[in-house]
Gaussian input, Z-matrix of N, CA and C with variables (Angstrom, degrees):
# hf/3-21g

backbone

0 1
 N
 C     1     B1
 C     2     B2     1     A1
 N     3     B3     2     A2     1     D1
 C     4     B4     3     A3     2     D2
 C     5     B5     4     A4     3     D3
 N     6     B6     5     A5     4     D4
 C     7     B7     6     A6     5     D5
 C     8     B8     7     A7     6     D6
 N     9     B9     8     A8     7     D7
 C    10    B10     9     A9     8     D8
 C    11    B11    10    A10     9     D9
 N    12    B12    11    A11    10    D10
 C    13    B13    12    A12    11    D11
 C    14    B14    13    A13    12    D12
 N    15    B15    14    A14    13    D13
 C    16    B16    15    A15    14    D14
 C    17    B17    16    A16    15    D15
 N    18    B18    17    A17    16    D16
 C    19    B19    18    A18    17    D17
 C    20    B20    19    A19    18    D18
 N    21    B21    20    A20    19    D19
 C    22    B22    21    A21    20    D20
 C    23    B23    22    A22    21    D21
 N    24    B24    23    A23    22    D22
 C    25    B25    24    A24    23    D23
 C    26    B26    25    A25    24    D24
 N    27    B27    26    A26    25    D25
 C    28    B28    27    A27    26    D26
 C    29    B29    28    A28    27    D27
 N    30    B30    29    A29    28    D28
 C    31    B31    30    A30    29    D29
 C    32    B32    31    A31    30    D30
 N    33    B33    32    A32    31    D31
 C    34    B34    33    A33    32    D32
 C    35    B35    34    A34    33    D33
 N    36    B36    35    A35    34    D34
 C    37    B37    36    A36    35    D35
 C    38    B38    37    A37    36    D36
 N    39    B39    38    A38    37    D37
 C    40    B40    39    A39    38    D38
 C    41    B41    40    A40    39    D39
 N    42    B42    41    A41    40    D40
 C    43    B43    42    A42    41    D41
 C    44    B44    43    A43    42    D42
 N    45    B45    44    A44    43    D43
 C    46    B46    45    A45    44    D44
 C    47    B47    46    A46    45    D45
 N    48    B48    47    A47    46    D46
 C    49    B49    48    A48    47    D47
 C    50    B50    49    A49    48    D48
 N    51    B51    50    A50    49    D49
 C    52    B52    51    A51    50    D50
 C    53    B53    52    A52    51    D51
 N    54    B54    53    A53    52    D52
 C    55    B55    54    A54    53    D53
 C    56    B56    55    A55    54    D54
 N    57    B57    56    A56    55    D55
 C    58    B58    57    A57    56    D56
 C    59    B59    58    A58    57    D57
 N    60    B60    59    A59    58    D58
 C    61    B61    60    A60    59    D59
 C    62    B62    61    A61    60    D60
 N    63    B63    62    A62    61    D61
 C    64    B64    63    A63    62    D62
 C    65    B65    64    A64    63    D63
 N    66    B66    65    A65    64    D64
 C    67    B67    66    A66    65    D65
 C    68    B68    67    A67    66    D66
 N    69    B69    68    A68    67    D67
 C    70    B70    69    A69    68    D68
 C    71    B71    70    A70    69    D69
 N    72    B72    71    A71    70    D70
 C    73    B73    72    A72    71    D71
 C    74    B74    73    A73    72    D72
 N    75    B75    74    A74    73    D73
 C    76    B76    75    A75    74    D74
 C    77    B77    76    A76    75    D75
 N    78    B78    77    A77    76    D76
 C    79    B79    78    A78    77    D77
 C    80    B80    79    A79    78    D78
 N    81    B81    80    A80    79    D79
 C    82    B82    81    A81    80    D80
 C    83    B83    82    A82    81    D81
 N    84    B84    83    A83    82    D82
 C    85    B85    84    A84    83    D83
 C    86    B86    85    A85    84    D84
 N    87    B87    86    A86    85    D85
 C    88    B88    87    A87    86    D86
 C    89    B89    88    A88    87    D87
 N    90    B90    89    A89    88    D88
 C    91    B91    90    A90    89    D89
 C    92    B92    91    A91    90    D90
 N    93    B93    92    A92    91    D91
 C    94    B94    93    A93    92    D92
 C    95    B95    94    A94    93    D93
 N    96    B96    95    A95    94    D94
 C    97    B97    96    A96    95    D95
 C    98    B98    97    A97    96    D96
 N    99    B99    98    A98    97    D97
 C   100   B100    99    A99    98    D98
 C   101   B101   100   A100    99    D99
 N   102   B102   101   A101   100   D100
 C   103   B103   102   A102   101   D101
 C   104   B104   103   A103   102   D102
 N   105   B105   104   A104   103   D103
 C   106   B106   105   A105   104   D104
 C   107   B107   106   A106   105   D105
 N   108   B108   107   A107   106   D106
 C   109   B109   108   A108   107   D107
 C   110   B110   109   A109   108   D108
 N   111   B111   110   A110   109   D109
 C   112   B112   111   A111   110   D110
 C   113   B113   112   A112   111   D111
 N   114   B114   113   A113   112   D112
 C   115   B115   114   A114   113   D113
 C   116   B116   115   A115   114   D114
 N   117   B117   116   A116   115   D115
 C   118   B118   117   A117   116   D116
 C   119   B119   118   A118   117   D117
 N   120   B120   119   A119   118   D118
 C   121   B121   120   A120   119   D119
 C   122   B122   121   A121   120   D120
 N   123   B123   122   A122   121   D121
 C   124   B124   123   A123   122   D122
 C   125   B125   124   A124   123   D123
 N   126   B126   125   A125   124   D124
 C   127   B127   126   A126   125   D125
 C   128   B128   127   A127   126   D126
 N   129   B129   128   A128   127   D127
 C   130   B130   129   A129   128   D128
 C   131   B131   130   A130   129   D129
 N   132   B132   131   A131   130   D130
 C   133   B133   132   A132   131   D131
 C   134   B134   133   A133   132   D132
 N   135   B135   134   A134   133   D133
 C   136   B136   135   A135   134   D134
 C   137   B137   136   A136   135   D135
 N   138   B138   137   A137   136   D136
 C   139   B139   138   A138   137   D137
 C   140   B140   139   A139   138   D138
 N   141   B141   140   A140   139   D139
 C   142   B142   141   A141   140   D140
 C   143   B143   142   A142   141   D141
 N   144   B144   143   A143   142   D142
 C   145   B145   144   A144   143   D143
 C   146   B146   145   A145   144   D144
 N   147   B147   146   A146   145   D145
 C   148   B148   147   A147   146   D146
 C   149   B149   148   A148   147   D147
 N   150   B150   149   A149   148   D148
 C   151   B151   150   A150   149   D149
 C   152   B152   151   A151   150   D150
 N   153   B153   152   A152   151   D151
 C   154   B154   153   A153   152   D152
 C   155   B155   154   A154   153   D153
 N   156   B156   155   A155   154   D154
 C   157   B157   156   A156   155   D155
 C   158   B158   157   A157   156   D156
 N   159   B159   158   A158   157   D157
 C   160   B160   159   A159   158   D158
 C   161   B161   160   A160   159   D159
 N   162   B162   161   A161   160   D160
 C   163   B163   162   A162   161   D161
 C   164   B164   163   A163   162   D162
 N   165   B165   164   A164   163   D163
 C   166   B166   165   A165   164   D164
 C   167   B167   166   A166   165   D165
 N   168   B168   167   A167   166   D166
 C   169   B169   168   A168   167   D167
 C   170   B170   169   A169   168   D168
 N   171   B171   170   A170   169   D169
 C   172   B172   171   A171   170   D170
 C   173   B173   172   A172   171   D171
 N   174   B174   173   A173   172   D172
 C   175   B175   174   A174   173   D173
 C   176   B176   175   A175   174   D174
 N   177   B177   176   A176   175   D175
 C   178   B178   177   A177   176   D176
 C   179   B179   178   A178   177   D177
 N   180   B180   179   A179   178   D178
 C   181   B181   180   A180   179   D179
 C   182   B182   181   A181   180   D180
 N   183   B183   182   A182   181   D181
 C   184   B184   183   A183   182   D182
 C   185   B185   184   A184   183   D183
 N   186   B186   185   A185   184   D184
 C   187   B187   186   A186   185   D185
 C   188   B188   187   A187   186   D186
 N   189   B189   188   A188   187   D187
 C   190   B190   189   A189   188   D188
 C   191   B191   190   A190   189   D189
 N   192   B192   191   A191   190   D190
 C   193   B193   192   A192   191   D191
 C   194   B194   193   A193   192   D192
 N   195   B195   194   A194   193   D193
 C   196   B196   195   A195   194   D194
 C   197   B197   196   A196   195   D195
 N   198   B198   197   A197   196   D196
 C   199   B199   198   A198   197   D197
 C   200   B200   199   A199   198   D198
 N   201   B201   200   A200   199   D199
 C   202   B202   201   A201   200   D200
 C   203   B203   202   A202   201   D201
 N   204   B204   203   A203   202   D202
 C   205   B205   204   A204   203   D203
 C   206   B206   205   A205   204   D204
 N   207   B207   206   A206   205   D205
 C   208   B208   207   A207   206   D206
 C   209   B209   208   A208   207   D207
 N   210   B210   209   A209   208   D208
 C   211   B211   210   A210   209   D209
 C   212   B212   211   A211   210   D210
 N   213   B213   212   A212   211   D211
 C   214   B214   213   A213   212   D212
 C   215   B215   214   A214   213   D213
 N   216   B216   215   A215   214   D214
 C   217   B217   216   A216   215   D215
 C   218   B218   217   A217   216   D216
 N   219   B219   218   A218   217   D217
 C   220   B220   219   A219   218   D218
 C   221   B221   220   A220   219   D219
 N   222   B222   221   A221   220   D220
 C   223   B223   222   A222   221   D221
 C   224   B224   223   A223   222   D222
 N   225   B225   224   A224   223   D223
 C   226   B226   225   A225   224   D224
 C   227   B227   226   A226   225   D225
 N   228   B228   227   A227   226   D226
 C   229   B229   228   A228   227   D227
 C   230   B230   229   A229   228   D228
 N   231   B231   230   A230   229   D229
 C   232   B232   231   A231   230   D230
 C   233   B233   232   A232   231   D231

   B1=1.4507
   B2=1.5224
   B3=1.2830
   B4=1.6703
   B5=1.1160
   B6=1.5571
   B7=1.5169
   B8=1.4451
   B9=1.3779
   B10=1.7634
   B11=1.5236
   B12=1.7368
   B13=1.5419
   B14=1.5835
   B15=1.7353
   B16=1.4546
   B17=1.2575
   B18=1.0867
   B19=2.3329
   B20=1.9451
   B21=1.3203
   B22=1.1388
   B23=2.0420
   B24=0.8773
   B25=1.5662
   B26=1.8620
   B27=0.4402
   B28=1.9041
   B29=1.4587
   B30=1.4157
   B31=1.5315
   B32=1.1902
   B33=1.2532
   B34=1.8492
   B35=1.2453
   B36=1.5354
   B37=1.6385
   B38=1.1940
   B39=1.4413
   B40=1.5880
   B41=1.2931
   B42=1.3660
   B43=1.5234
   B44=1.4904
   B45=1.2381
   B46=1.8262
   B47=1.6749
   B48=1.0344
   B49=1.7101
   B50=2.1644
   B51=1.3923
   B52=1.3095
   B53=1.5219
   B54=1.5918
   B55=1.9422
   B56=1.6065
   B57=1.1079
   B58=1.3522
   B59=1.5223
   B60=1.6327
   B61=0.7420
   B62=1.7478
   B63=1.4032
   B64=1.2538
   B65=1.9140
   B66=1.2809
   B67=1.9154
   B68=1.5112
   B69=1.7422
   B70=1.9186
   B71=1.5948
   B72=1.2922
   B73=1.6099
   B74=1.3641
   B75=1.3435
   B76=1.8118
   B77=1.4730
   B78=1.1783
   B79=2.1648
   B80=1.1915
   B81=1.5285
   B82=1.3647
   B83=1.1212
   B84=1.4369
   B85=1.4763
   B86=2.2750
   B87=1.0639
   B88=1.3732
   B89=1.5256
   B90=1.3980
   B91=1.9845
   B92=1.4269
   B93=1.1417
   B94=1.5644
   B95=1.2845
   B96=1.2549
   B97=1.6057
   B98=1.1751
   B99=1.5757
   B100=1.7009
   B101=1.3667
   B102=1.2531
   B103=1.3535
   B104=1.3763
   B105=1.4147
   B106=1.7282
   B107=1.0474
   B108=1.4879
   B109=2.0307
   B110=0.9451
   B111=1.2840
   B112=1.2902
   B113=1.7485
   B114=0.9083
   B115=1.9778
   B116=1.6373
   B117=1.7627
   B118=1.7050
   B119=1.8374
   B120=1.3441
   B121=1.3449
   B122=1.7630
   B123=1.2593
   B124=1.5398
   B125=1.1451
   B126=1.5528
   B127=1.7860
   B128=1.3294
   B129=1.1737
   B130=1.6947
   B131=1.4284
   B132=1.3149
   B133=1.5748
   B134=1.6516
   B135=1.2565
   B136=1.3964
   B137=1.5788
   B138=1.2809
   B139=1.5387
   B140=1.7551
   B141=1.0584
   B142=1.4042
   B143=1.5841
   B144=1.6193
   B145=1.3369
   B146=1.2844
   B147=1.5364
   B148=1.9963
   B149=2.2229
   B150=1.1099
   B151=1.9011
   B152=1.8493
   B153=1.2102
   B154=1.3793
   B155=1.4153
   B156=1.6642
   B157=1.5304
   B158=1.0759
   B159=1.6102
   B160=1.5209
   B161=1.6465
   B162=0.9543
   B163=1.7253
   B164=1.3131
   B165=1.1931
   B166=1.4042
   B167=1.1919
   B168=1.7210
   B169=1.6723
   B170=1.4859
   B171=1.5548
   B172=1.0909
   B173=1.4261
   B174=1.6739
   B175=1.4191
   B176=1.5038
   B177=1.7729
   B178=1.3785
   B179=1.4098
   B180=1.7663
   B181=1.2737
   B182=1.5283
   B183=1.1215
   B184=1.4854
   B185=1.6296
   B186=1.3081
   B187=1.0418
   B188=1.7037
   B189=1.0554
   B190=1.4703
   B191=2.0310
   B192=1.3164
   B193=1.6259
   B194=1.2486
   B195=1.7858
   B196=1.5942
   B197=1.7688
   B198=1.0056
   B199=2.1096
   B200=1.3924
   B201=1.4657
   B202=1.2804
   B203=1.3381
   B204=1.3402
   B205=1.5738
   B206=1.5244
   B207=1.5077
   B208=1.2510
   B209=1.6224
   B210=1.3108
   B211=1.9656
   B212=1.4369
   B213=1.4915
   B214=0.8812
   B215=1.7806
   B216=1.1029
   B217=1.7757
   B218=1.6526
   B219=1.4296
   B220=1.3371
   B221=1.6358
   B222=1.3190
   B223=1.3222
   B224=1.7582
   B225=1.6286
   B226=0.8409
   B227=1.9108
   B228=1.2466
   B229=1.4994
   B230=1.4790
   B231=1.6747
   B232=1.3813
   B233=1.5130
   A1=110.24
   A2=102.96
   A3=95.68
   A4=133.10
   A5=100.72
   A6=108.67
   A7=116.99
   A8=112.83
   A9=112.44
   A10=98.55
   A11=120.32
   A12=90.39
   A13=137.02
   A14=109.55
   A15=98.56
   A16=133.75
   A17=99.75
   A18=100.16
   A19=71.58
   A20=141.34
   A21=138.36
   A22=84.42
   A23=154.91
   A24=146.22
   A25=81.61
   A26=158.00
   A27=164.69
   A28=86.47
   A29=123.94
   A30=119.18
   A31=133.05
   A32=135.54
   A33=117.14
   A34=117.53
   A35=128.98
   A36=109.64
   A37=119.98
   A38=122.21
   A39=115.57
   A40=105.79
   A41=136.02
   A42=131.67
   A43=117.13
   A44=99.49
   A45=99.39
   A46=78.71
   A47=140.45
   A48=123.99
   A49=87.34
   A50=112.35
   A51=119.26
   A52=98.48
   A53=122.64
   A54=106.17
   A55=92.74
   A56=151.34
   A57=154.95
   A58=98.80
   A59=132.70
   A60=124.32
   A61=149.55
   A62=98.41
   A63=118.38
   A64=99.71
   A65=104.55
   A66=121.03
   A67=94.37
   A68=96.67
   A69=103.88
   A70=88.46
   A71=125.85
   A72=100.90
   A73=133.12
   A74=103.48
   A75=115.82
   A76=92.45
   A77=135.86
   A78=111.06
   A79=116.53
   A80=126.00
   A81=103.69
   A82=94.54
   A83=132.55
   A84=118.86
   A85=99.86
   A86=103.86
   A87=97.75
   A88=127.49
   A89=113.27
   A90=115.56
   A91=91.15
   A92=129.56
   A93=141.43
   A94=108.83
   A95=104.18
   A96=113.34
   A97=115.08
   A98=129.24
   A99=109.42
   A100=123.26
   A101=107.50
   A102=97.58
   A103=131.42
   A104=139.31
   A105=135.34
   A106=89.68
   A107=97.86
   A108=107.68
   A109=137.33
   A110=121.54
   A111=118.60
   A112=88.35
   A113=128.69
   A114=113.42
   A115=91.70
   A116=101.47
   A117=82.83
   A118=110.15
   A119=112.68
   A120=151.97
   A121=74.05
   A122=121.77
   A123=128.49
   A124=104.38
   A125=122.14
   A126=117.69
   A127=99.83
   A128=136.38
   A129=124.77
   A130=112.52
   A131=120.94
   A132=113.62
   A133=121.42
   A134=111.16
   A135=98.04
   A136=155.20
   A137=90.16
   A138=122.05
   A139=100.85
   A140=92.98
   A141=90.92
   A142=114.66
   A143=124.43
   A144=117.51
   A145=101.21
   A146=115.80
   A147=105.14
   A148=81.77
   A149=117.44
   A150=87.70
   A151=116.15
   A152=117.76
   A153=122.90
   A154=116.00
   A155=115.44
   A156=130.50
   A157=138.17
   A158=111.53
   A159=138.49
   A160=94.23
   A161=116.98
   A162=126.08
   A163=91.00
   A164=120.58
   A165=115.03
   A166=112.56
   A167=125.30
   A168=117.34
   A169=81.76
   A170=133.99
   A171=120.45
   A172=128.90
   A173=109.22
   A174=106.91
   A175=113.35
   A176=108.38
   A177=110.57
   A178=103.71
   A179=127.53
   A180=122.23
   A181=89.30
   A182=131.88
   A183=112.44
   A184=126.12
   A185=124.36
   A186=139.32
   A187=88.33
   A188=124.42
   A189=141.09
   A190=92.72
   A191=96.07
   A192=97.21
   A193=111.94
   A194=104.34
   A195=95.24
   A196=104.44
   A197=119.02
   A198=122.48
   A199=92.36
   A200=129.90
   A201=109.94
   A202=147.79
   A203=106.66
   A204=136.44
   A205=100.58
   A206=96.91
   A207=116.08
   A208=125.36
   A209=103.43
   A210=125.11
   A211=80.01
   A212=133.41
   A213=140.91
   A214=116.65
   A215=95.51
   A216=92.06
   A217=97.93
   A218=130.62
   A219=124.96
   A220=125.09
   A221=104.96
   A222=93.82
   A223=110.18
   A224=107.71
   A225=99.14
   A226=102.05
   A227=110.96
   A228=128.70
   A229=96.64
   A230=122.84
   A231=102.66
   A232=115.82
   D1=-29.23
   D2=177.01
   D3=-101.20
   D4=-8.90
   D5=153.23
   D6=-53.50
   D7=-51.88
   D8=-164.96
   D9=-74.15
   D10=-34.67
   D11=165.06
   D12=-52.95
   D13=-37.44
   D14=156.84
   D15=-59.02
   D16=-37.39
   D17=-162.74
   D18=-61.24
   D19=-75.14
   D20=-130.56
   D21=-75.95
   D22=13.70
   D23=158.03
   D24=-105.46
   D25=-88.49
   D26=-141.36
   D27=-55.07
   D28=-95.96
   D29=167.37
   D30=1.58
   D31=68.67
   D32=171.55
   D33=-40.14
   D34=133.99
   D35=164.04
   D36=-54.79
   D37=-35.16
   D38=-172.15
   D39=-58.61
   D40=-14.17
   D41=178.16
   D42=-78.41
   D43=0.31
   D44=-176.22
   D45=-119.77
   D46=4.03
   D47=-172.47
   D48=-81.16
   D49=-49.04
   D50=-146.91
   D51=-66.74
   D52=-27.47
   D53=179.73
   D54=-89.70
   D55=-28.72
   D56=153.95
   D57=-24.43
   D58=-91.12
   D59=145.58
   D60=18.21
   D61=-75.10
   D62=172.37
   D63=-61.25
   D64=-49.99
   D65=-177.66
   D66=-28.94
   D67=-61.16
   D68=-143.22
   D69=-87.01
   D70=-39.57
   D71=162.60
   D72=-31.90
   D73=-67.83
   D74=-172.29
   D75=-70.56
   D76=-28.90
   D77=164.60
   D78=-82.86
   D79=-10.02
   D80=164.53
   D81=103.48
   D82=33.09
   D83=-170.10
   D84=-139.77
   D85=-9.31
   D86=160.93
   D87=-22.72
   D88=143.13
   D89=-161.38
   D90=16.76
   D91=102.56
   D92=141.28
   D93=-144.82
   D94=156.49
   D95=165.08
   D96=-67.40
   D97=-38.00
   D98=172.38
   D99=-63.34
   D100=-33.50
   D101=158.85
   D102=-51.94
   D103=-53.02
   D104=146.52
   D105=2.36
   D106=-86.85
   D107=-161.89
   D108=-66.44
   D109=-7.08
   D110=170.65
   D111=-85.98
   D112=-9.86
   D113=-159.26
   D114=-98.64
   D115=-26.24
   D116=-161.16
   D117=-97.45
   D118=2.43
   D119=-133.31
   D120=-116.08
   D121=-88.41
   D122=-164.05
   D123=-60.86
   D124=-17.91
   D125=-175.01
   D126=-116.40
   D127=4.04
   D128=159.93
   D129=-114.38
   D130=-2.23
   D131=164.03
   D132=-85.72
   D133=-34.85
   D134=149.25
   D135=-26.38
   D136=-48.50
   D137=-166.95
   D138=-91.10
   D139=-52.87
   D140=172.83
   D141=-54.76
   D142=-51.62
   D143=-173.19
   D144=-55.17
   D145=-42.85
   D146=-142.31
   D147=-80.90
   D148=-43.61
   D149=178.06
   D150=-79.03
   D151=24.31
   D152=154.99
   D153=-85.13
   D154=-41.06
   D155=139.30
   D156=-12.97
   D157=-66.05
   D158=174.95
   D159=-63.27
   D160=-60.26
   D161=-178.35
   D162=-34.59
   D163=-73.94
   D164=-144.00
   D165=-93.70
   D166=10.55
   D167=142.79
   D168=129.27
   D169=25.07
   D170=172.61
   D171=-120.37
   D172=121.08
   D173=-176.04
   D174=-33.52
   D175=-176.76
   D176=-168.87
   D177=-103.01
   D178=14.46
   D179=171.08
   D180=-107.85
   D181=-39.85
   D182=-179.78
   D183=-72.85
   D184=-13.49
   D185=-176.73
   D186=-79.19
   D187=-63.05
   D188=-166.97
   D189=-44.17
   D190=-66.31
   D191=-174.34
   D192=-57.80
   D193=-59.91
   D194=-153.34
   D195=-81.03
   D196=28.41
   D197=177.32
   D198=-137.23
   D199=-79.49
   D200=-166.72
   D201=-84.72
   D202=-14.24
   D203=154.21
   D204=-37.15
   D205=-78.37
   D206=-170.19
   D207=-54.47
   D208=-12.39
   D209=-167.19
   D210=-84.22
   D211=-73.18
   D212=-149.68
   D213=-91.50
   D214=29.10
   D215=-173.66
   D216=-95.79
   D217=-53.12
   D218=152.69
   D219=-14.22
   D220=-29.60
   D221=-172.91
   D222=-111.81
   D223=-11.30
   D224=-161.57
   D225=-97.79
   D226=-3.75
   D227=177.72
   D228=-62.63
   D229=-52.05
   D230=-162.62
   D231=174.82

């Protein structure tokens, strides 16, 4: 956990804007509104699961696994 708090202080955000970027280029979605939503859509559903987590009595490594691990395992298979 305290590793990823550093890499994320070391990390600029603007360095994760540029393959983002590259994403909404190659779909065709540059200055568009789906783009917004798809950006604000993939970065506020997260957040929302892991303190639905906390709600329901779950530390912040299990919330982490059992919601977002798990959100993203579909995509990350293939």
């Amino acid at each position: 956990m305290f590793l990823l708090f550093v890499l994320g202080l070391v990390i600029p955000l603007q360095l994760g804007m540029i393959p983002l970027y590259q994403l909404m280029r190659d779909a065709g979605l540059p200055r568009t509104y789906t783009s917004l939503i798809v950006f604000y859509t993939g970065h506020e559903l997260p957040r929302a699961s892991e303190e639905a987590a906390h709600v329901d009595g779950a530390t912040a490594f299990q919330g982490f696994r059992r919601h977002i691990i798990k959100g993203f395992a579909g995509g990350l298979k293939g």
